[in-house]
N, C-alpha and C positions, 0 to 999 in steps of 0.2 A: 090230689091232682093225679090224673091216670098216667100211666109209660107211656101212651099213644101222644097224647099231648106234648109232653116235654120231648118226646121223640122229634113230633113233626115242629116246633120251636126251635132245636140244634138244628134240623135239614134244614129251613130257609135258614138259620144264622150262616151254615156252608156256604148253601147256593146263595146266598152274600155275597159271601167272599169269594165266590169263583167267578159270581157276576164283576165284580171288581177288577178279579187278574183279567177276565175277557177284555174290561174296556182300553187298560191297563196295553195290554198284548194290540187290540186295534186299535190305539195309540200310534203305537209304535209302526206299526201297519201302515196309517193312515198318511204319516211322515216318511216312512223307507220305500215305498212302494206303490204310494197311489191307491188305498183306499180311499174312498169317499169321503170326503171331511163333514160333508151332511150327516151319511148316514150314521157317521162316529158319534154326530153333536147329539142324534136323536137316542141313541145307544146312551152316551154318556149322561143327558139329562134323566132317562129313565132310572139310571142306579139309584136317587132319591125316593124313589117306591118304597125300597128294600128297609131302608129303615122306618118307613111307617108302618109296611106290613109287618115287621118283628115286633113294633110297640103294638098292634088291634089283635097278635093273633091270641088265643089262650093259651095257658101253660107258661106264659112269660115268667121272666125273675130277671132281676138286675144285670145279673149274670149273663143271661143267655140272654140281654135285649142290647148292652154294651159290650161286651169284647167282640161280637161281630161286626157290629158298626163301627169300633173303634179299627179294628184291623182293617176292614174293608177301606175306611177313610183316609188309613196310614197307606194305604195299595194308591187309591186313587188322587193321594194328594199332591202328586207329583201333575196328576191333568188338569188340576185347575185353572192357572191361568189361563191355559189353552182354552179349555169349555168358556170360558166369562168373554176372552177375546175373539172367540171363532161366532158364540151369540151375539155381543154385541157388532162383529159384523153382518151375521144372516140376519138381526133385524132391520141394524140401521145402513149395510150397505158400507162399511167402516171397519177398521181394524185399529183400538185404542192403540 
């Protein structure tokens, strides 16, 4: 396995987890200030990319495909409820 590989496998693990404090920080945003709660829900839905794109890229290892998604998860798992309630109202018009 070349250093370019395993290289660029750590950089998305990062930008993982920076994508997470971003959603993480317009969270906070989104509730202190009057960002968009749309634009937050479409932000926050996208973070589920990041761990598919760590499992398809090459150069993977156990390693470097979980403790990114694991920290990232531990970042965003404080937005969950919000993302599941803020969805099931932008489909159904509702707030469980």
């Amino acid at each position: 396995m070349s250093d370019s590989t395993v290289f660029r496998q750590r950089l998305v693990g990062a930008l993982a987890v920076l994508y997470s404090i971003a959603v993480l920080l317009l969270w906070f945003a989104a509730q202190r200030i009057g960002f968009s709660g749309r634009a937050w829900l479409a932000i926050a839905w996208l973070w589920f990319v990041w761990p598919v794109l760590l499992a398809v890229l090459p150069g993977r290892s156990l390693a470097r495909f979980f403790i990114p998604v694991i920290v990232s998860l531990l970042i965003v798992a404080v937005c969950i409820p919000t993302l599941l309630a803020m969805t099931a109202w932008a489909i159904g018009g509702f707030a469980p």
